[in-house]
FILO-510523 format. One record per residue: residue in one letter; x, y, z of N, C-alpha, C in turn. Coordinates in Angstrom, 3 decimals, always signed. Example, Ala and Ser with C-alpha at 12.3 -4.5 7.8 and 13.67 -1.06 7.14 Angstrom:
<pt aa="a" n_x="+13.190" n_y="-5.690" n_z="+7.800" ca_x="+12.300" ca_y="-4.500" ca_z="+7.800" c_x="+13.200" c_y="-3.300" c_z="+7.800"/>
<pt aa="s" n_x="+12.850" n_y="-2.250" n_z="+7.080" ca_x="+13.670" ca_y="-1.060" ca_z="+7.140" c_x="+12.900" c_y="+0.030" c_z="+7.870"/>
***
This chain:
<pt aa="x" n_x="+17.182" n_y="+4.300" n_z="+17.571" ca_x="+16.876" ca_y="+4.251" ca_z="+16.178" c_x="+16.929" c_y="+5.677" c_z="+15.629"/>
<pt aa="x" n_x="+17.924" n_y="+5.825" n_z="+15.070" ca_x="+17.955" ca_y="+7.296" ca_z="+13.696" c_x="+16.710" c_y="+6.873" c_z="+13.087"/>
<pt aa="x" n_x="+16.309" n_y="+8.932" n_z="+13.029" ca_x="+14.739" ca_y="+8.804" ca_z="+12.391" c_x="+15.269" c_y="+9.414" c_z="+11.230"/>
<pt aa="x" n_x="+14.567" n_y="+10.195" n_z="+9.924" ca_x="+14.796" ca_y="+10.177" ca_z="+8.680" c_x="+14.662" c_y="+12.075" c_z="+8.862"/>
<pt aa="x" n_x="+15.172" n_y="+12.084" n_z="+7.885" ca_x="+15.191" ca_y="+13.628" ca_z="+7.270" c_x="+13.737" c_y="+14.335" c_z="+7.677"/>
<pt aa="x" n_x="+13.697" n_y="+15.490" n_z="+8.180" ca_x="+12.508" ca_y="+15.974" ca_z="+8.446" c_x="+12.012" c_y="+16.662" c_z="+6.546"/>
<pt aa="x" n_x="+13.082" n_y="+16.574" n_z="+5.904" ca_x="+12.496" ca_y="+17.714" ca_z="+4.393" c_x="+12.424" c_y="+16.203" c_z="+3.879"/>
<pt aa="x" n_x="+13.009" n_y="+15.018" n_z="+3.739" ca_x="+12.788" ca_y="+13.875" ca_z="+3.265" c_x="+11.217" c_y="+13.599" c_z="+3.538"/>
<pt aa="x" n_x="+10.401" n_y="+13.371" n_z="+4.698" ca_x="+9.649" ca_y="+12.929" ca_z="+5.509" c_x="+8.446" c_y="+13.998" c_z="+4.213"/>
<pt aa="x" n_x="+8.762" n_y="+15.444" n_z="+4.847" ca_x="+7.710" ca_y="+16.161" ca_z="+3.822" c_x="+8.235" c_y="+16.347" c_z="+2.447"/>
<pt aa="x" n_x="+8.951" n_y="+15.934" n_z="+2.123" ca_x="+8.680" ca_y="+15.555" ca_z="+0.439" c_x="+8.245" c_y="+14.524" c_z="-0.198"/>
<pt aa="x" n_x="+8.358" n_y="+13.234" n_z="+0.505" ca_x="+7.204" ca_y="+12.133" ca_z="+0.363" c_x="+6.109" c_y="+12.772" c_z="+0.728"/>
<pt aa="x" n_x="+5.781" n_y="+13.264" n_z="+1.863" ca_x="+4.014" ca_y="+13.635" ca_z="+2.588" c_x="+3.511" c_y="+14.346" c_z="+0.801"/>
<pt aa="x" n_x="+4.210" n_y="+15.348" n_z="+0.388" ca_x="+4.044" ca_y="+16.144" ca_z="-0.665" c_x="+3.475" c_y="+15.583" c_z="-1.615"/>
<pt aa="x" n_x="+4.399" n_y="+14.744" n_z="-1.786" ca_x="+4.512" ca_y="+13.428" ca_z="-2.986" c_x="+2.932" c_y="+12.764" c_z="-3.207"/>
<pt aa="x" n_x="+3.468" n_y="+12.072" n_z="-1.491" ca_x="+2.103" ca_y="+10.751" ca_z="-1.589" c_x="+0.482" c_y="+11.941" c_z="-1.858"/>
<pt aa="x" n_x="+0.363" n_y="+12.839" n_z="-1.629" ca_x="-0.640" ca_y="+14.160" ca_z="-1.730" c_x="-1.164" c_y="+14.361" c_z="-2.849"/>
<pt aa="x" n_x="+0.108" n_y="+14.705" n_z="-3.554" ca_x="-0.042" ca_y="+15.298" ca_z="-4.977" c_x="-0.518" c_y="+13.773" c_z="-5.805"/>
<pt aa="x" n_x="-0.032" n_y="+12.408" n_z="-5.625" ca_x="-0.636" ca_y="+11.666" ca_z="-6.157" c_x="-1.645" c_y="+10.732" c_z="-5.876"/>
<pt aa="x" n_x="-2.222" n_y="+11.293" n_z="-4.850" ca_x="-3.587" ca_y="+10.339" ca_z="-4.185" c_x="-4.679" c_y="+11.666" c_z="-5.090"/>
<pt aa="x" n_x="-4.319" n_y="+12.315" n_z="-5.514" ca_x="-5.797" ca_y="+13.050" ca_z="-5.921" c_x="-5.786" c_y="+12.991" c_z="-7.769"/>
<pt aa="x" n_x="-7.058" n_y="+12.202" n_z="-7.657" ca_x="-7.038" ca_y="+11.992" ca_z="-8.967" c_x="-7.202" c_y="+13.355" c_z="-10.195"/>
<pt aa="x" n_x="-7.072" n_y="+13.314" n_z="-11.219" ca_x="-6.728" ca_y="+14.187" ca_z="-12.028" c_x="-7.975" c_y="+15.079" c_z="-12.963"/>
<pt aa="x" n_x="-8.114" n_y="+16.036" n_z="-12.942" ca_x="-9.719" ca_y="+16.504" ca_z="-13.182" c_x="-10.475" c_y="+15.695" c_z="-14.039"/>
<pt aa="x" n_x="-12.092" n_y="+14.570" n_z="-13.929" ca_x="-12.159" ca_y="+14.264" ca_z="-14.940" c_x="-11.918" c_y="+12.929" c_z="-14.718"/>
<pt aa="x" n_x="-11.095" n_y="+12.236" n_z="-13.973" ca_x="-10.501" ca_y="+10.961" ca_z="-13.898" c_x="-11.428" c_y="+10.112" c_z="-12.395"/>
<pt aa="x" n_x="-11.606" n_y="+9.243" n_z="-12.397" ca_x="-12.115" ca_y="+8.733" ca_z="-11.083" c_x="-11.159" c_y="+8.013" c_z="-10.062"/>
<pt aa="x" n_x="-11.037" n_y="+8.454" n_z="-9.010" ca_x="-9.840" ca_y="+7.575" ca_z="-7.652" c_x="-10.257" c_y="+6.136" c_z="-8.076"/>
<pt aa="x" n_x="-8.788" n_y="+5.657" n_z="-7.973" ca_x="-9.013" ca_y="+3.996" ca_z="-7.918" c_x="-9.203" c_y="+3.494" c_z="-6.517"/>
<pt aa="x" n_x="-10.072" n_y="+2.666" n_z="-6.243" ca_x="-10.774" ca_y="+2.454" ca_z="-5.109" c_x="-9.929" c_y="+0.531" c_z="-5.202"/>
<pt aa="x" n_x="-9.610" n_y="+0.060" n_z="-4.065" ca_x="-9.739" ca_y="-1.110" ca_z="-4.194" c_x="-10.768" c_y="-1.613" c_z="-2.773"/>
<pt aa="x" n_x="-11.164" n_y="-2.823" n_z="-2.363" ca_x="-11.526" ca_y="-3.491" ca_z="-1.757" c_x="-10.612" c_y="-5.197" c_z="-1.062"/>
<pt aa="x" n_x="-9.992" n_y="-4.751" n_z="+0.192" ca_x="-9.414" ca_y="-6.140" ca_z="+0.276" c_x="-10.374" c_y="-6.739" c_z="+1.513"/>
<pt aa="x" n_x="-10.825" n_y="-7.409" n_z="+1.345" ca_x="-11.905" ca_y="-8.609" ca_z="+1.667" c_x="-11.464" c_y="-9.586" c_z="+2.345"/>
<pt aa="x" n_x="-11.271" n_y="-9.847" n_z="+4.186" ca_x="-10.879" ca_y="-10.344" ca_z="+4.587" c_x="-11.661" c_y="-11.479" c_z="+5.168"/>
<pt aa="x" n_x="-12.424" n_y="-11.515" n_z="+4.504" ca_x="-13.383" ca_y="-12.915" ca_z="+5.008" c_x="-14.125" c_y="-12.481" c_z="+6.401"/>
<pt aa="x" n_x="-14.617" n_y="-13.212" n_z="+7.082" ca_x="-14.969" ca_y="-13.059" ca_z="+8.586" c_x="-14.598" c_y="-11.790" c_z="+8.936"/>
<pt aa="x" n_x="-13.500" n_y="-11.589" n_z="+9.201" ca_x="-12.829" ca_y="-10.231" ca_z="+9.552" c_x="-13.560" c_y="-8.860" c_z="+8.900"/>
<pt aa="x" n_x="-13.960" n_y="-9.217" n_z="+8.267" ca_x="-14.401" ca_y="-7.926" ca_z="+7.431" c_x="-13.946" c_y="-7.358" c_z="+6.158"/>
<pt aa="x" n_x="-14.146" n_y="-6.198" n_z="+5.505" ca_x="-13.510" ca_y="-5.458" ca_z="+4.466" c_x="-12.756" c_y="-3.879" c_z="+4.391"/>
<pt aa="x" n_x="-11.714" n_y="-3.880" n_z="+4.063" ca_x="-11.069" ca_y="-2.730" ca_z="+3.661" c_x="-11.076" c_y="-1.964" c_z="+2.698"/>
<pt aa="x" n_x="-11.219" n_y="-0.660" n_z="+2.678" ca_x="-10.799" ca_y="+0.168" ca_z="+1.095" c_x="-9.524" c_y="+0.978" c_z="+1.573"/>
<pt aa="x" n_x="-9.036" n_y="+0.661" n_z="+0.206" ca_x="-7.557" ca_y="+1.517" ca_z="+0.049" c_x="-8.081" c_y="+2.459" c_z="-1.221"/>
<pt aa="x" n_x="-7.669" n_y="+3.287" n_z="-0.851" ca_x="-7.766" ca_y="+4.510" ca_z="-1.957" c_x="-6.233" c_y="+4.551" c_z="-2.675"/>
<pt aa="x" n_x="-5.956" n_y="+4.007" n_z="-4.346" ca_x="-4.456" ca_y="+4.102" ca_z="-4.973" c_x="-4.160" c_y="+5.842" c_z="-5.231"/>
<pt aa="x" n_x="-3.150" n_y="+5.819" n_z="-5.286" ca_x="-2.599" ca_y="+7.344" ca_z="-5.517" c_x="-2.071" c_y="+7.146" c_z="-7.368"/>
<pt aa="x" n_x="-1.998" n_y="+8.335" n_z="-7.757" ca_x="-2.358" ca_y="+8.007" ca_z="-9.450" c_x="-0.602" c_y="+7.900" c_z="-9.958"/>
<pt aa="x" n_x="-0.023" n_y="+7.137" n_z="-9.565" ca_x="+1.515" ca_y="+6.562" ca_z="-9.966" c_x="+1.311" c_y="+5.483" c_z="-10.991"/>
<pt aa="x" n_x="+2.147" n_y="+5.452" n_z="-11.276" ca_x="+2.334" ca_y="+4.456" ca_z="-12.739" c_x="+2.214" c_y="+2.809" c_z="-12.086"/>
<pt aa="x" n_x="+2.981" n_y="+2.855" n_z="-10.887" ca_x="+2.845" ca_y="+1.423" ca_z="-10.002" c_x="+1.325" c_y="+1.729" c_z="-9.467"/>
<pt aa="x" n_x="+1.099" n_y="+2.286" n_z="-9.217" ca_x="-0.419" ca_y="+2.282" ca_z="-8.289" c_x="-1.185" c_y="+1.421" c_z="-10.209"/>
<pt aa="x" n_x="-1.255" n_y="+2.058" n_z="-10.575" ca_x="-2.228" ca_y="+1.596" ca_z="-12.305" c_x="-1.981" c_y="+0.624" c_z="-12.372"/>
<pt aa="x" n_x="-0.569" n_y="-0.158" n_z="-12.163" ca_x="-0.388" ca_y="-1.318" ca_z="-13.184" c_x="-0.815" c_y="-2.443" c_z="-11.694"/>
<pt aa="x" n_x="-0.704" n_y="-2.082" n_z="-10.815" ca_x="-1.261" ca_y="-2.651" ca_z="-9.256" c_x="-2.508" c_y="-3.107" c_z="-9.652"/>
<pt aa="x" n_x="-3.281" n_y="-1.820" n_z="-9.823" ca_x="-5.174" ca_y="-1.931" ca_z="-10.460" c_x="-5.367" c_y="-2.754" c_z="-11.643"/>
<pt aa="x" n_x="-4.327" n_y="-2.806" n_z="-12.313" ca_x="-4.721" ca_y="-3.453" ca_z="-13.819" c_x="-4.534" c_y="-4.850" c_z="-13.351"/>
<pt aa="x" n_x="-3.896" n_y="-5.546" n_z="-12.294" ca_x="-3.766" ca_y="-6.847" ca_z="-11.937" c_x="-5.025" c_y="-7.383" c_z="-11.200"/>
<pt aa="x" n_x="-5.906" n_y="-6.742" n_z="-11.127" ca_x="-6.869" ca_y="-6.994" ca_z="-9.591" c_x="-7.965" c_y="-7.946" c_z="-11.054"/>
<pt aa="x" n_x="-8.409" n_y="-8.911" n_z="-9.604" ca_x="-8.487" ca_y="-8.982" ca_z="-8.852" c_x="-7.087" c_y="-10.487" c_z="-8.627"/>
<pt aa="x" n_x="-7.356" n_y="-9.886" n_z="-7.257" ca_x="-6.246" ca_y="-11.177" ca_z="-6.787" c_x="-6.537" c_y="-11.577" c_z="-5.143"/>
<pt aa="x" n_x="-6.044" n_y="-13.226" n_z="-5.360" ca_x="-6.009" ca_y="-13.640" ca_z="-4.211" c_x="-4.467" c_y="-13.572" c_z="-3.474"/>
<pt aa="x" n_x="-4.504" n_y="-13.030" n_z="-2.192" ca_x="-3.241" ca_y="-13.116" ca_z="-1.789" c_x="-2.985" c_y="-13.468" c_z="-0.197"/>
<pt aa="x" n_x="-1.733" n_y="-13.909" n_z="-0.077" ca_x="-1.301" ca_y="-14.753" ca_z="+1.343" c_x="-0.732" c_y="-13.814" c_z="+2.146"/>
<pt aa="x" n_x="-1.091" n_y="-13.233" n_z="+3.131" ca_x="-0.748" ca_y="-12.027" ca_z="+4.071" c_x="+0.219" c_y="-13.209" c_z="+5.337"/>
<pt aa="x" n_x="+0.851" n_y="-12.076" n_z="+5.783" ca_x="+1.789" ca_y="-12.617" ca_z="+7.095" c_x="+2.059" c_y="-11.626" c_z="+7.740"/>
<pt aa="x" n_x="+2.461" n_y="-11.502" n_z="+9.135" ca_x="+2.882" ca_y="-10.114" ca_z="+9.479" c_x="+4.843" c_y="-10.255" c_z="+9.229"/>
<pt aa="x" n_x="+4.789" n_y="-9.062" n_z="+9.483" ca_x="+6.614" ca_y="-8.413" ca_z="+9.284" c_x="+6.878" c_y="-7.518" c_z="+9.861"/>
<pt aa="x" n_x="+8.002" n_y="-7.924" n_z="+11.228" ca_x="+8.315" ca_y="-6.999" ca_z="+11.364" c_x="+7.738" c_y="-6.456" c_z="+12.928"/>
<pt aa="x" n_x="+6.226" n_y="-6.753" n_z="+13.253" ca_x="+4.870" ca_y="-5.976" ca_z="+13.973" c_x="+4.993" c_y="-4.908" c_z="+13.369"/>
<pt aa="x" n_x="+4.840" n_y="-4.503" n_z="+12.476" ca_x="+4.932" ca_y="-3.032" ca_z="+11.937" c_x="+3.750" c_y="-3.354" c_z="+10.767"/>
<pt aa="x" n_x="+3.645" n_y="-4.227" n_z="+9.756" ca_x="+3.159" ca_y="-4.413" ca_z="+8.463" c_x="+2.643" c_y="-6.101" c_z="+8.189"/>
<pt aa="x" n_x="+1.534" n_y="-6.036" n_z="+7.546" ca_x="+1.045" ca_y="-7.541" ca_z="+7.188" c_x="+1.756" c_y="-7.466" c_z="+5.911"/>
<pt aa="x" n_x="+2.533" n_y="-7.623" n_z="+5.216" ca_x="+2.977" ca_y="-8.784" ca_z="+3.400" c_x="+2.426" c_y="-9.694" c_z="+2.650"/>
<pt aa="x" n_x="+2.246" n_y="-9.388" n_z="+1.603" ca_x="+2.327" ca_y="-10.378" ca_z="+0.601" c_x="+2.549" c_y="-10.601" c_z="-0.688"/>
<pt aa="x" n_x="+3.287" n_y="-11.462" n_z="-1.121" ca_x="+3.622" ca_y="-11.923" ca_z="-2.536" c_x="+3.580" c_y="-11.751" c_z="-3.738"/>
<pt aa="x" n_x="+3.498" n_y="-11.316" n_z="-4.150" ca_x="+2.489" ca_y="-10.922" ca_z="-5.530" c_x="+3.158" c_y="-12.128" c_z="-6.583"/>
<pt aa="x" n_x="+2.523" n_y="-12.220" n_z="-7.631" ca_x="+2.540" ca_y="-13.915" ca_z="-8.293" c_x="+3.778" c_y="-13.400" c_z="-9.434"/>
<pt aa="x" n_x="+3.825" n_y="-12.467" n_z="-9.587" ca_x="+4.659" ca_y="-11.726" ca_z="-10.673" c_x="+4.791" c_y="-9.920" c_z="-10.298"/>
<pt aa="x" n_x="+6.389" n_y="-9.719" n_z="-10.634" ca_x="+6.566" ca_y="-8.394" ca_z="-10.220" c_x="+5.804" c_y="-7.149" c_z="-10.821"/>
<pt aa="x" n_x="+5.617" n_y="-6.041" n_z="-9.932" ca_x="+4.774" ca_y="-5.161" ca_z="-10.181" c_x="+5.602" c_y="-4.202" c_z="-10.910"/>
<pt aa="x" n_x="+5.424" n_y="-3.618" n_z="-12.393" ca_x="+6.343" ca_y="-2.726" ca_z="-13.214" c_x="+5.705" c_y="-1.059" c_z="-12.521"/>
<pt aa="x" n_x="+7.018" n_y="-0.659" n_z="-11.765" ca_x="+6.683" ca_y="+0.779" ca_z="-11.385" c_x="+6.765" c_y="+1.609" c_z="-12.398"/>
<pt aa="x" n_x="+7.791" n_y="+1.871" n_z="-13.523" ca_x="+7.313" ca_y="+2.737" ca_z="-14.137" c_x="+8.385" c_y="+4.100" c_z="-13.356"/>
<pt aa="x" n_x="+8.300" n_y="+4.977" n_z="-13.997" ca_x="+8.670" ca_y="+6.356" ca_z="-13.281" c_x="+8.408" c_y="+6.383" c_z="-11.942"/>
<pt aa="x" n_x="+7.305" n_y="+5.693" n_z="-10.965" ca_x="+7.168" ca_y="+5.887" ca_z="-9.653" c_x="+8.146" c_y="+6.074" c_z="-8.711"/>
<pt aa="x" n_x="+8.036" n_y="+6.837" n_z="-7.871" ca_x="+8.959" ca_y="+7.529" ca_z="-6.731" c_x="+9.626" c_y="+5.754" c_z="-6.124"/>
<pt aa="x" n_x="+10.409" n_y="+5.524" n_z="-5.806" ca_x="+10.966" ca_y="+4.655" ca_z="-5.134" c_x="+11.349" c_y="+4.830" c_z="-3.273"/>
<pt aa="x" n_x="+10.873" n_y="+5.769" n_z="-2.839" ca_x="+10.989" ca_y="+5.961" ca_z="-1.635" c_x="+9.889" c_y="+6.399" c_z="-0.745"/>
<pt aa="x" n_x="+9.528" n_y="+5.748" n_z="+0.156" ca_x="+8.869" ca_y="+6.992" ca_z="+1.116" c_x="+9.093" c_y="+7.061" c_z="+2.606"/>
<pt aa="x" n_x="+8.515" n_y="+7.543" n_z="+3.176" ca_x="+8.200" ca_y="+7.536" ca_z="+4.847" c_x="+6.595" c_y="+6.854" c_z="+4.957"/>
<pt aa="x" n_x="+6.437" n_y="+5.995" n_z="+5.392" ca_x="+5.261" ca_y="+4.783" ca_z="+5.121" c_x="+4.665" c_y="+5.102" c_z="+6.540"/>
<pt aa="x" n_x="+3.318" n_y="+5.798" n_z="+6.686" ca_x="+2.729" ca_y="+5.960" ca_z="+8.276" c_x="+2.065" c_y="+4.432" c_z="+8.356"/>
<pt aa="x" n_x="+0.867" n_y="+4.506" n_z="+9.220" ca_x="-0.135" ca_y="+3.868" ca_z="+9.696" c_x="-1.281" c_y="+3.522" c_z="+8.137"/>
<pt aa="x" n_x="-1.144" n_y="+3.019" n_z="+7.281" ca_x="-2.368" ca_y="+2.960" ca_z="+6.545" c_x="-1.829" c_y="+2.822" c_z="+5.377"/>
<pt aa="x" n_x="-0.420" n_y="+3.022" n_z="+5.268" ca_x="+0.053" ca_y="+3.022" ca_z="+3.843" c_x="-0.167" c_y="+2.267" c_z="+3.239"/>
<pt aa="x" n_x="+0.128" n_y="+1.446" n_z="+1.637" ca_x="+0.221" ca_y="+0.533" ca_z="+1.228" c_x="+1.151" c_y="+1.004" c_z="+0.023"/>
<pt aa="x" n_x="+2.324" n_y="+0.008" n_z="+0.363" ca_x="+3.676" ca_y="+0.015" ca_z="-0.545" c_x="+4.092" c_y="-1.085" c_z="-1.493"/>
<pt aa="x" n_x="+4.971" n_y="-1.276" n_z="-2.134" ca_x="+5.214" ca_y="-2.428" ca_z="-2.486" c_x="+6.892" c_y="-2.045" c_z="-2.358"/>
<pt aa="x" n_x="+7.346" n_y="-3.118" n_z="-1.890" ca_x="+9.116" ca_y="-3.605" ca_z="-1.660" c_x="+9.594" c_y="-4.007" c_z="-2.863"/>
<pt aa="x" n_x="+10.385" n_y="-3.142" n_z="-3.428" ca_x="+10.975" ca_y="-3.376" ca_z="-4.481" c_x="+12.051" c_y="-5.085" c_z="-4.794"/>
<pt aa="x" n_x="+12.817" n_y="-5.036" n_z="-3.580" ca_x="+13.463" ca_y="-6.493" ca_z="-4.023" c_x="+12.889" c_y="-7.764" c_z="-3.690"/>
<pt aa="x" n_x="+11.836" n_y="-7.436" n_z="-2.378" ca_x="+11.114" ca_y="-8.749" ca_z="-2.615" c_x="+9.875" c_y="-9.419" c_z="-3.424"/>
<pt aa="x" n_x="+9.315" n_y="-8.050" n_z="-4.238" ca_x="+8.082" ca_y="-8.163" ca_z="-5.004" c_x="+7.055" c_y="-8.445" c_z="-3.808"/>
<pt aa="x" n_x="+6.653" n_y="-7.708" n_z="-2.699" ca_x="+5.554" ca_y="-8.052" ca_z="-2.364" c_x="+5.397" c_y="-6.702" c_z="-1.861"/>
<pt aa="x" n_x="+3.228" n_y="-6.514" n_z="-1.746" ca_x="+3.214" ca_y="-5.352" ca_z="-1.146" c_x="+3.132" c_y="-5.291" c_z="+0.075"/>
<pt aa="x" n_x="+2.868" n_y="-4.528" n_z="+0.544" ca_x="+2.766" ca_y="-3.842" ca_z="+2.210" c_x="+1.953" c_y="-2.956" c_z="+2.531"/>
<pt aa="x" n_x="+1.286" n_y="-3.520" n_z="+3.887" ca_x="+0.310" ca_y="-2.839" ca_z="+4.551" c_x="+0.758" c_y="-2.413" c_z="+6.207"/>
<pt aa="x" n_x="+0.787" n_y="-1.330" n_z="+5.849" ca_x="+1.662" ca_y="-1.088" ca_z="+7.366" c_x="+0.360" c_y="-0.564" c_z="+8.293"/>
<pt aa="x" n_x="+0.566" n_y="-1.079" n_z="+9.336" ca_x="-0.402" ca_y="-0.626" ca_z="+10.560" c_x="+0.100" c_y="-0.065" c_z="+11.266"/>
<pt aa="x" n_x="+1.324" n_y="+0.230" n_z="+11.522" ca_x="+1.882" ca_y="+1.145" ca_z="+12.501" c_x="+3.046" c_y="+1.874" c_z="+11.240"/>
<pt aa="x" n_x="+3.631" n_y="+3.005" n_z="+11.847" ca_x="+3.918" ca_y="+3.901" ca_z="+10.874" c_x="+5.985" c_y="+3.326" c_z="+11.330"/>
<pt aa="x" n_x="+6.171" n_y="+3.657" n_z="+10.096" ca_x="+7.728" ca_y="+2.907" ca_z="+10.218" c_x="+8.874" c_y="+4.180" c_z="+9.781"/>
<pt aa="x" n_x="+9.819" n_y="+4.182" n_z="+9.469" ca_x="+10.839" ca_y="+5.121" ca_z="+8.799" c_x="+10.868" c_y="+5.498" c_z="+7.460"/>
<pt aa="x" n_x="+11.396" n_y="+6.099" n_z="+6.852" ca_x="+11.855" ca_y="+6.318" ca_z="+5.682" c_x="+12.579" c_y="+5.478" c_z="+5.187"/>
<pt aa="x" n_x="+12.223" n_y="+4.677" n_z="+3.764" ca_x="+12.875" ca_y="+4.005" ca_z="+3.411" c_x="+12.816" c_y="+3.944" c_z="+1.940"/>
<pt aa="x" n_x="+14.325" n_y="+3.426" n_z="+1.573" ca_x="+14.467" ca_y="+3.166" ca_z="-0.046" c_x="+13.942" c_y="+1.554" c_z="-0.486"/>
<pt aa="x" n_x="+13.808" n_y="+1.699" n_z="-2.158" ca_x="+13.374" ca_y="+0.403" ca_z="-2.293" c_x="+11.624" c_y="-0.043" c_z="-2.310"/>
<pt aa="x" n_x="+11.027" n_y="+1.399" n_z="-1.393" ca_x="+9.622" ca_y="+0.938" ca_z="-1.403" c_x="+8.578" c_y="+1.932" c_z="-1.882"/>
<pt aa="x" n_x="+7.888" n_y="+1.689" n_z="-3.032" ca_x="+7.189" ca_y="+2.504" ca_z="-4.032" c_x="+5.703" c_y="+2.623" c_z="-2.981"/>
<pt aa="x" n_x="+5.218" n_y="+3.558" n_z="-2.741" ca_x="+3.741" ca_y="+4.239" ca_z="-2.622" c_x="+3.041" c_y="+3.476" c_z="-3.465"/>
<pt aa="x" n_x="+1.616" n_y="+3.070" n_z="-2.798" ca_x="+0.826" ca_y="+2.916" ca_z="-3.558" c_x="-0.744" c_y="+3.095" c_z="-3.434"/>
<pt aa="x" n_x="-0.782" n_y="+3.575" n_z="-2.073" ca_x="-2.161" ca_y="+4.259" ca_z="-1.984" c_x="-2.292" c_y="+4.321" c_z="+0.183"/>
<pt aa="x" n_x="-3.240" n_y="+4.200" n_z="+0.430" ca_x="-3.268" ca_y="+4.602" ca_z="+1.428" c_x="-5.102" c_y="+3.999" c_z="+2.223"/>
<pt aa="x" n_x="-5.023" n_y="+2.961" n_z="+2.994" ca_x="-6.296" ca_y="+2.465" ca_z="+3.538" c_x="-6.815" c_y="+3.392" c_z="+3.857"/>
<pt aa="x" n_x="-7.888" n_y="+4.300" n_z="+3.535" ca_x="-9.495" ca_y="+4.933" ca_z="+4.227" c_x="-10.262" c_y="+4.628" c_z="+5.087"/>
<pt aa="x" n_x="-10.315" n_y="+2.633" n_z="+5.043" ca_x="-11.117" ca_y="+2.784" ca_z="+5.687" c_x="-10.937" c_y="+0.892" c_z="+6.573"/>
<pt aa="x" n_x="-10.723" n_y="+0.595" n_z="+7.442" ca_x="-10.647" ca_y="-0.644" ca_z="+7.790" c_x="-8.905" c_y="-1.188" c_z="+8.264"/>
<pt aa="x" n_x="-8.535" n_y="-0.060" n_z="+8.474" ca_x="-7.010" ca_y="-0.428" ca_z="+8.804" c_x="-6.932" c_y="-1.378" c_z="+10.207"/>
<pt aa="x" n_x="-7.773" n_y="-1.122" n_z="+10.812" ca_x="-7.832" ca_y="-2.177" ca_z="+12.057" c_x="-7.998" c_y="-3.406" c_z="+12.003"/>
<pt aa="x" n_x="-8.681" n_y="-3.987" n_z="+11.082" ca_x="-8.357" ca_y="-5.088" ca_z="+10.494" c_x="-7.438" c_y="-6.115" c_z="+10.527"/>
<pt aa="x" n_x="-6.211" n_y="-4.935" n_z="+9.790" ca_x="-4.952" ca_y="-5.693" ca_z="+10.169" c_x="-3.929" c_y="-5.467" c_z="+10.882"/>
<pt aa="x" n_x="-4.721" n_y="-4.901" n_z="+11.874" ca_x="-4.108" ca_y="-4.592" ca_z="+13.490" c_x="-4.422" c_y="-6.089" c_z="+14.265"/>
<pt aa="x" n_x="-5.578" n_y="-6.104" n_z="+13.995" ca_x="-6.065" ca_y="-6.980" ca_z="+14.768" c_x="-5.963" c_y="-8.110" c_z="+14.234"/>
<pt aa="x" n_x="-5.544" n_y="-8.826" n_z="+13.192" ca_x="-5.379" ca_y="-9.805" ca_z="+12.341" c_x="-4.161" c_y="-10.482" c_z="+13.007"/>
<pt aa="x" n_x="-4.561" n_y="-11.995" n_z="+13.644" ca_x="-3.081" ca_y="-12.711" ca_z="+14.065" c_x="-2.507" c_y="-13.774" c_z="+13.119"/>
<pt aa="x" n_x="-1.391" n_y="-13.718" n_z="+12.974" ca_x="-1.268" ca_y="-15.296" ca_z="+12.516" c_x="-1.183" c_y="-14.964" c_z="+10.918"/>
<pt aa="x" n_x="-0.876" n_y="-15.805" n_z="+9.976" ca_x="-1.458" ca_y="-15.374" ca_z="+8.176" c_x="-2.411" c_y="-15.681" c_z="+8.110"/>
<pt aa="x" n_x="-3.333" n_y="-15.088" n_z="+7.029" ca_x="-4.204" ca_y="-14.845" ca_z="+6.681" c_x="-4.258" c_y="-14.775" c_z="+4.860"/>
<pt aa="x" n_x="-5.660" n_y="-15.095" n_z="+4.592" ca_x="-5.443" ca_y="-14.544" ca_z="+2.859" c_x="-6.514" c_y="-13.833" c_z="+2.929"/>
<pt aa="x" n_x="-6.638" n_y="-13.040" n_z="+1.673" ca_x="-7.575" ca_y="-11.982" ca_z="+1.577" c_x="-7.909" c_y="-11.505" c_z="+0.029"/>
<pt aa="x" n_x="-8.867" n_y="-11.430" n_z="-0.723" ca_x="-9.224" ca_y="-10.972" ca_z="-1.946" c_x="-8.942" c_y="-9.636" c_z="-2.131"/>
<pt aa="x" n_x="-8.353" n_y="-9.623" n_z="-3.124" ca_x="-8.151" ca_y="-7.949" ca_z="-3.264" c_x="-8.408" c_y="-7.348" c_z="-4.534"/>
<pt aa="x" n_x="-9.662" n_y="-6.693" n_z="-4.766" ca_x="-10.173" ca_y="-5.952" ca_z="-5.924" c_x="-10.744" c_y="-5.338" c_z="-6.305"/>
<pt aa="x" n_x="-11.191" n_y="-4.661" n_z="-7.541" ca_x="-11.552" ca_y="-3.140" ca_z="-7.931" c_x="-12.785" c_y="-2.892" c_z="-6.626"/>
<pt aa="x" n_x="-12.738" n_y="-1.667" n_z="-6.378" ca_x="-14.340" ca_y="-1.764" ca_z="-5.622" c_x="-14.815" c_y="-0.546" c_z="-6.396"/>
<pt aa="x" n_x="-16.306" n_y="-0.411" n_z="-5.891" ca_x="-16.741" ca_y="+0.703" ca_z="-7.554" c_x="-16.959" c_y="+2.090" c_z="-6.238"/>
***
């Protein structure tokens, strides 16, 4: 497997950096995805135009599956408007993206390549094991947490 550009790789790292820190004055968007039994996650959004309009949809129920062994998916009921947002990244362990042609986002648990097509949108803090350990689909609530 060809791996990706090492200046590609750190100009996303740059990227996803410069927009996970909220703006003086402004508060991090926090979400909460709520896996029932399993427990709960926070993803911290990075301040992109797709990360906002992501937050402005919450709360939502959604149908997870894995893909791949790399990432759990899911659906979203209607497409997410990115806006100016970067369309690419290098997606580690914790990311959370959304796939541009299939409209669904992504939670990657293991860290994957560089790829086009998939917008940043924040990054799990705290509960990524979760959906390590998560077999089979699953659904999960996903919304503002304070």
């Amino acid at each position: 497997m060809q791996r990706g550009s090492p200046v590609l790789s750190l100009v996303c790292g740059l990227v996803l950096l410069a927009l996970t820190r909220p703006a003086a004055g402004e508060e991090a968007m926090r979400v909460r995805v709520d896996l029932g039994k399993a427990g709960q996650a926070l993803v911290l959004l990075n301040d992109s135009e797709a990360a906002r309009n992501f937050y402005a949809m919450l709360p939502l129920k959604l149908a997870f599956e894995d893909f791949n062994g790399t990432e759990k998916i899911a659906t979203l009921s209607q497409r997410l408007d990115i806006g100016a947002s970067p369309t690419s990244c290098d997606p580690k362990k914790g990311s959370l993206a959304y796939f541009i042609p299939w409209g669904n986002i992504a939670v990657f648990y293991k860290d994957f390549r560089p790829s086009r097509n998939l917008v940043p949108l924040g990054t799990i803090v705290q509960g990524i094991s979760l959906f390590e350990e998560q077999e089979g689909d699953f659904s999960a609530r996903v919304e503002r947490a304070q």
